[in-house]
N, C-alpha and C positions, 0 to 999 in steps of 0.2 A: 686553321689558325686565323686570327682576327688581322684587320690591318696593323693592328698596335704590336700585336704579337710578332708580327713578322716584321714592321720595322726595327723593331724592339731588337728581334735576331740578328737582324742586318749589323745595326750597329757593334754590338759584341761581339761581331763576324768578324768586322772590319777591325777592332780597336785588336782580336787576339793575331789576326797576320801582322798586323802592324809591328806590332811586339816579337813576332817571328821572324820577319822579313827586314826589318828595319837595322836590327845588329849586325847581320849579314854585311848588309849594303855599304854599313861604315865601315868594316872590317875587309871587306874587298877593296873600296877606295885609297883605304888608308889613312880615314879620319879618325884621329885620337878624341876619345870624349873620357871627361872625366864624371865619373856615374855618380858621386855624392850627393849633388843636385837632386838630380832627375830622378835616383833612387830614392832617397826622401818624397817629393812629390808623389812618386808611383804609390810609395806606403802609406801615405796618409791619406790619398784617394782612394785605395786599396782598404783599408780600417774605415773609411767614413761609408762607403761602399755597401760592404760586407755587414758592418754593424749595423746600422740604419736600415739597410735595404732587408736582410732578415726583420729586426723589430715590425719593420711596414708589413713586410709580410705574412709574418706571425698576426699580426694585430688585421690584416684584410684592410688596409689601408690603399687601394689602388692609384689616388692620384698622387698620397705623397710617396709613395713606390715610385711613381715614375720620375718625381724630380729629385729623388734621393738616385735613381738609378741614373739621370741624363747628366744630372751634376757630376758625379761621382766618374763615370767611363768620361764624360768632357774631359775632366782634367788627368783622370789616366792615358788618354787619349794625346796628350800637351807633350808629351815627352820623345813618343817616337817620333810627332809629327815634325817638332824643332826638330830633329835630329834629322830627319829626310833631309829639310831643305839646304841644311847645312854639304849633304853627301852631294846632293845635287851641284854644289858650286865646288865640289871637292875636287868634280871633274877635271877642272879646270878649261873645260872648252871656251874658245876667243867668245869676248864681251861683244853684245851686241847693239851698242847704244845708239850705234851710229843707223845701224839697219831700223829701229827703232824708230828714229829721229827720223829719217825719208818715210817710214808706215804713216807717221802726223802729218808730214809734208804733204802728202800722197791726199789724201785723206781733207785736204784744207784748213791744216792748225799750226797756228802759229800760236807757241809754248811760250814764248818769251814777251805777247802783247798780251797775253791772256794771264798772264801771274801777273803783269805790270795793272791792268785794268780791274784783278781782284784786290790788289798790294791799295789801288787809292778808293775804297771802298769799306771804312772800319768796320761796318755793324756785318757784311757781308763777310771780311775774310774774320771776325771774332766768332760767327757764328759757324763756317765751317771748321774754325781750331775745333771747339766746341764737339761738333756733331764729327770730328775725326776723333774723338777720346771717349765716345760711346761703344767702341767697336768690342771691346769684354764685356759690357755691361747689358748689351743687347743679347751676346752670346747666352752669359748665363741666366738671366731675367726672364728671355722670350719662352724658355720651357718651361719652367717653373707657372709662369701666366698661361700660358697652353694648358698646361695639366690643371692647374685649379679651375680652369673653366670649361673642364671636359674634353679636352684636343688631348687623349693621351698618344696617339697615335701622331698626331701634327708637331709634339714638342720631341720624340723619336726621331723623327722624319730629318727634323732642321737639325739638332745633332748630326745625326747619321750622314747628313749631305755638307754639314761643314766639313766634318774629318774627310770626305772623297774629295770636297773642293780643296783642301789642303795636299793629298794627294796626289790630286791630278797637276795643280798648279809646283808641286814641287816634280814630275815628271818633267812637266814643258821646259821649266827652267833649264834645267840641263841642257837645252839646246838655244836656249834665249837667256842668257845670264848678262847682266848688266847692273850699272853703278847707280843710275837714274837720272832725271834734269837736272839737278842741283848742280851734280858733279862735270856731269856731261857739258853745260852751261855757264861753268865757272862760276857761280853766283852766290856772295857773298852775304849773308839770309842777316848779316848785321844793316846792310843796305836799304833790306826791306823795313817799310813802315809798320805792317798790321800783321802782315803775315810771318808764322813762327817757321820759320823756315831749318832749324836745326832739325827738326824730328827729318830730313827729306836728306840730313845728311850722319847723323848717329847713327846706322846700320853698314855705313861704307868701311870702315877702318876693319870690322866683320868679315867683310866678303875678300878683300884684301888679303888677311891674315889668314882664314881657312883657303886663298888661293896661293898665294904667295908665302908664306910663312910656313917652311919645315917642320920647325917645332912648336906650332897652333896647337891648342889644347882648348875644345869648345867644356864650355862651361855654363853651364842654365842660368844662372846668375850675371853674366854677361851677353847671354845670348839675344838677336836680336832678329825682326819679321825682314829677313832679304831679300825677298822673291819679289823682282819689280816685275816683269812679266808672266804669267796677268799679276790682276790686282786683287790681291784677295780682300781688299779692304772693299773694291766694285762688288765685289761675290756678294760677299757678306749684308753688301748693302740692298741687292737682289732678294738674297735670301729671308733676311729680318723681315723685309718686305713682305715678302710669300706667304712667312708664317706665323705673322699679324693678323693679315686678310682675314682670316676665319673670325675673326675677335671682331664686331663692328665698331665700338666704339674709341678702338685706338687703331683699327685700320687706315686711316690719312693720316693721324699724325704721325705715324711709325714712318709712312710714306714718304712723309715729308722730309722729316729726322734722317732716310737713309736717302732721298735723292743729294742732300747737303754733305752727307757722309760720304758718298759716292766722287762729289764734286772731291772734296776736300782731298781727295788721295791724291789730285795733281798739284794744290798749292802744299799741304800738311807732309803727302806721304813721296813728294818729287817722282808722281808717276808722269810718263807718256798718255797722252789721251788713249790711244793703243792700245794700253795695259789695261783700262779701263775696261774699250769694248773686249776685250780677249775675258777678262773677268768676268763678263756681265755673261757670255757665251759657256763658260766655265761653271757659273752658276744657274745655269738651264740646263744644263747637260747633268750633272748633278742632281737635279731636282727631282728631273724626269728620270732619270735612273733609279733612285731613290724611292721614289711614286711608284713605276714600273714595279719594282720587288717587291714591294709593298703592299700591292694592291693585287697583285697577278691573283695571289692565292683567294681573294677576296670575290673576285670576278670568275674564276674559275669554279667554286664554290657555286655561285646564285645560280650561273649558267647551268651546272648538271642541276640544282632545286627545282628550276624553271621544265629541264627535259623531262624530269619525274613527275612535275604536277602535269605536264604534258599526256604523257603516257595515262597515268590513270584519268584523265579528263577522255 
């Protein structure tokens, strides 16, 4: 198998446990989900999928196979993943804000001079709004630009390693659940000047209601990214990164776009610096995992090539 092939595996690996594992998980917790949403979604990903990825492959179209395929499993992909992070807080184990808030202490951050010193800074906190509301657009963009410039294996890859980044960061939660700075901090985001500080508080009333609320009913249409520890928005911003590199002439800008994107999860997304480094650790560990399977078969392969020209030399 090629590397593409086997990332390729990987990912459909992952997306059909997900789909396996996932209904379990909320059914032992006791999270009520109501499936209209996410069942829609599933089907239209499921039809755009199927139809498209057959015609590509009927027709020998390899690189739009690959973006009809990475689009397609992305957003089949969208459903179990919400649904994890939701089971993860369903737990209900103690918030951890406060543990949280000493890791920054610890560490030399102070959270509340550092949103004041981006808050009087416009073109700076306008441009991390900005590069925080790239974060689906990078998703689905970066494979589609991968595969048309021949990374079919590189636009797999970054797929395949968001859904584990998503995975892994809805595990951790479970034992690192928390509300975020906003809330932790009491901070009135009408106070602030430049910075939009509601997005850092619109996923709190969420975590609240699938912990506290008996009769919560998660709904895709209301659902919203809870998981402050890590940051999947740091991952993310890691990853883009990665899998631009191969592209040279949009490799700094990407870079740049996602060191901003990275910042902004502490003014935009009310993370802990914390959350950030656990993200940023979260999306190397991923990466190289991802790589690792990826490529084993590939390396394995040359190696016995290599022992046979060996032999007859």
């Amino acid at each position: 198998m090629t590397e593409a092939s086997r990332a390729r595996a990987f990912l459909m690996g992952l997306t059909g446990c997900a789909y396996a594992l996932v209904p379990i998980l909320a059914w032992l917790v006791g999270l009520s989900v109501d499936p209209r949403g996410f069942t829609q979604l599933s089907t239209v990903a499921l039809i755009f999928l199927l139809g498209f990825g057959l015609l590509c492959h009927w027709r020998r179209i390899p690189s739009l196979l690959c973006i009809v395929e990475c689009t397609g499993i992305g957003l089949l992909l969208t459903s179990p993943l919400v649904v994890s992070t939701y089971v993860a807080f369903a737990l209900k184990l103690p918030l951890q804000d406060q543990k949280l808030l000493q890791l920054d202490r610890l560490i030399g951050v102070d959270w509340l001079s550092l949103i004041a010193f981006l808050d009087t800074h416009p073109l700076l906190a306008k441009s991390l709004t900005l590069a925080y509301q790239t974060f689906h657009h990078q998703l689905l963009f970066l494979p589609v630009l991968l595969s048309l410039c021949g990374y079919r294996a590189r636009a797999y890859q970054v797929v395949g390693a968001y859904g584990l980044i998503c995975v892994i960061a809805s595990v951790i939660t479970i034992w690192y659940p928390a509300l975020g700075t906003y809330t932790d901090f009491a901070i009135n985001p009408a106070d602030l000047k430049n910075i939009n500080g509601m997005l850092g508080l619109e996923y709190v009333p969420q975590i609240l209601a699938v912990r506290d609320d008996p009769q919560f009913v998660l709904q895709l249409e209301h659902a919203s990214g809870i998981i402050s520890f890590p940051s999947v928005h740091a991952a993310v911003a890691v990853l883009c990164s990665w899998g631009a590199w191969t592209i040279r002439w949009i490799r700094f800008p990407t870079i740049f776009l996602n060191t901003l994107m990275l910042l902004s999860a502490i003014t935009e997304g009310g993370h802990y610096v914390v959350d950030l480094v656990a993200g940023i650790g979260v999306a190397g560990f991923s990466i190289a995992s991802v790589l690792y399977i990826s490529r084993s078969g590939t390396v394995q392969f040359h190696r016995s090539q290599f022992q046979g020209n060996a032999q007859q030399i």
